[in-house]
C-alpha positions, 0 to 999 in steps of 0.5 A: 778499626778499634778494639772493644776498649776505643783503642784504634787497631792495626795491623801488626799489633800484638793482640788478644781476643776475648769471647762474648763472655770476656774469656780469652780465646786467642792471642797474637799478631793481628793481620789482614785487616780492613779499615772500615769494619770492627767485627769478623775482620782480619786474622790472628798468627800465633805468636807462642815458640814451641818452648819457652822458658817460664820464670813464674814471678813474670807470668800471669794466670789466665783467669787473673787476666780475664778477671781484671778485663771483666773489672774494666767492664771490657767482658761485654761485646760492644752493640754492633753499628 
């Protein structure tokens, strides 16, 4: 299992999902994922408490983000296998 970026995925990893235009669509705690398949595999538990406290200098937009992924070129859904 590798995420779009090569990186070998496990479960219990920390985790975001982009779309097919590189937006993010969710973020959290991969689990239920089954060596062997990069695509429509395992589930992501929400991470986010009810509440929690924002000191905006640690925080990041999340267009900012989406826009450094789509610098990296990592927008794009890699070629199905």
């Amino acid at each position: 299992m590798h995420y779009r970026n090569g990186r070998i995925a496990s479960n219990g990893d920390k985790v975001i999902q982009l779309d097919f235009a590189g937006k993010v669509t969710a973020f959290g705690v991969l689990h239920s994922a089954t060596a062997g398949n990069d695509y429509c595999n395992g589930a992501i538990a929400p991470i986010q408490q009810a509440i929690t406290g924002a000191c905006i200098v640690d925080c990041l937009h999340i267009e900012d983000i989406e826009k450094m992924i789509a610098e990296k070129q990592l927008d794009k859904r890699p070629v199905g296998k």
